[in-house]
N, C-alpha and C positions, 0 to 999 in steps of 0.2 A: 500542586507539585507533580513534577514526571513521576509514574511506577517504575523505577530506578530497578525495583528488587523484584516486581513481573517483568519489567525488560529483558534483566539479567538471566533471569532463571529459562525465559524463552529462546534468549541466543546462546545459551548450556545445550538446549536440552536439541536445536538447530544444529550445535558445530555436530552431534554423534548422530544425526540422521545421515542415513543415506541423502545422495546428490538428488537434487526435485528438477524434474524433467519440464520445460516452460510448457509453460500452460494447466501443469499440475495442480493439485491444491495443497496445500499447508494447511494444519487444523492446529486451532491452540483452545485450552478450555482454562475457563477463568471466573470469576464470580463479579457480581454488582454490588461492591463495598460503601460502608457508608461513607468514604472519603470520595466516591466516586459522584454522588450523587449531588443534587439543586436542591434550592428551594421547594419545587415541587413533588419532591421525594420520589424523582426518577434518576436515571442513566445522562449526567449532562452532557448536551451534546456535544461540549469541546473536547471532554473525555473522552466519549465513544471514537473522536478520532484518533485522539492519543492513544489510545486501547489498540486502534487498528496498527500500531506499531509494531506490537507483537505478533501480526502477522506479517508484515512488512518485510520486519526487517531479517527473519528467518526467509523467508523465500529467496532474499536477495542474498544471503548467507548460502541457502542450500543450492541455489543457479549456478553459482558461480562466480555473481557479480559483483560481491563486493570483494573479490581478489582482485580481478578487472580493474575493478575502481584504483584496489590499493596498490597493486603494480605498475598503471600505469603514473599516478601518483595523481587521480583525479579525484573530483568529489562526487559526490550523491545526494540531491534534494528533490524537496516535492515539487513543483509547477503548477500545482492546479487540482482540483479536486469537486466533485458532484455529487452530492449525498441525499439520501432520502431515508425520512426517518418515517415509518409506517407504524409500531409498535412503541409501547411505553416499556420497559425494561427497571423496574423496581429492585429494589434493595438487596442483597442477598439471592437474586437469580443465578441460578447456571447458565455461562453464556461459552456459544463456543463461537470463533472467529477463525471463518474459512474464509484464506487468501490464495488469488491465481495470477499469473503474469496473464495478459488476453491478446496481449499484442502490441506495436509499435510502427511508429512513422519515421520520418527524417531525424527526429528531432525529442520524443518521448518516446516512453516504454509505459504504455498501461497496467494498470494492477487493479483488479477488483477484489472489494472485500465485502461478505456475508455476516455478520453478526447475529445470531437466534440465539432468542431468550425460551428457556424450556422446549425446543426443539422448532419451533415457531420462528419464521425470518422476523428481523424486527428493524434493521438497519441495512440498506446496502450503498457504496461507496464505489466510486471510480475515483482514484489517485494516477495520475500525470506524475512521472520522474524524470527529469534530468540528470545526463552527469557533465559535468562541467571540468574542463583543463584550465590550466594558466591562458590558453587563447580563447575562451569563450565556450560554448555548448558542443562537446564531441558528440559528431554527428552517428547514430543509434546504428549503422555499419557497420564501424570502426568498434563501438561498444563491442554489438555482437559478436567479431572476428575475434577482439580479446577475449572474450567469454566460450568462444570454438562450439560458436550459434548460430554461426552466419547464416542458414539455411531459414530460421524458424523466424516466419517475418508472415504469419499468418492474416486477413484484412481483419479491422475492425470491425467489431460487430455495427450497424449501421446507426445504433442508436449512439454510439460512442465515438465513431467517425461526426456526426451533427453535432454532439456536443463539443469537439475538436475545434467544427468549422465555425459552432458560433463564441468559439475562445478567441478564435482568430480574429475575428472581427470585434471583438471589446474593445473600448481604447484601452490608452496605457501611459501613459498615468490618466486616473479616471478625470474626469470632467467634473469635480466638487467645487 
């Protein structure tokens, strides 16, 4: 089930921060519940992404973007996503989840997220976002200009520009 009620208490504690400057970090602190965990009494990994939610979705709260989104009357979703899990993250850890916008092309906006367990990385995460209108993918300019970013169009770092180029090249719909 979603953390409906860590969600919640994230984008509370998001709408009274001050404005996050892109490329900022976001920090959210949070624990490794038993609802959270597998079979092999760790952090499952489908969680650890849903967990990156909570820093997601304040960043996109405090940028400015999801005004953007909701004025223009567009949406917001993930496109894609790179993860490496290096650490096991057990029961009842203190975990804190730093999120940063890193940058953006035509067509995404990057977000990376840090997850450490006991102050130790143990997760890191590159999420791809789109926002989408009635006519298909608004192009990350347009995004920006609404958002009053236009300027902040920094390169990817080079390991996230490859993992870009080889998205690009996957088919679509896969070859099963």
């Amino acid at each position: 089930m979603y953390p409906y009620l860590r969600a919640a208490l994230s984008i509370f504690r998001a709408s009274r921060m001050p404005p996050l400057a892109p490329g900022d970090v976001h920090v959210v602190h949070t624990r490794c519940w038993p609802w959270d965990i597998d079979p092999f009494m760790e952090l499952n990994n489908g969680r650890t992404m849903t967990l990156m939610d909570l820093g997601r979705i304040p960043v996109a709260i405090r940028s400015g973007l999801i005004k953007a989104v909701q004025a223009n009357g567009w949406r917001l979703t993930m496109a894609g996503a790179c993860v490496q899990y290096r650490r096991r993250v057990i029961p009842f850890a203190k975990m804190e989840i730093r999120t940063r916008a890193i940058g953006r092309d035509d067509r995404f906006i990057y977000l990376e997220h840090l997850t450490l367990a006991g102050g130790v990385p143990a997760h890191n995460a590159v999420y791809r976002a789109v926002v989408a209108g009635p006519d298909g993918i608004v192009p990350m300019d347009r995004v920006a200009e609404a958002m009053g970013q236009e300027d902040w169009n920094p390169p990817l770092p080079e390991w996230v520009a490859d993992w870009a180029a080889a998205e690009a090249k996957r088919p679509w719909p896969p070859e099963m």
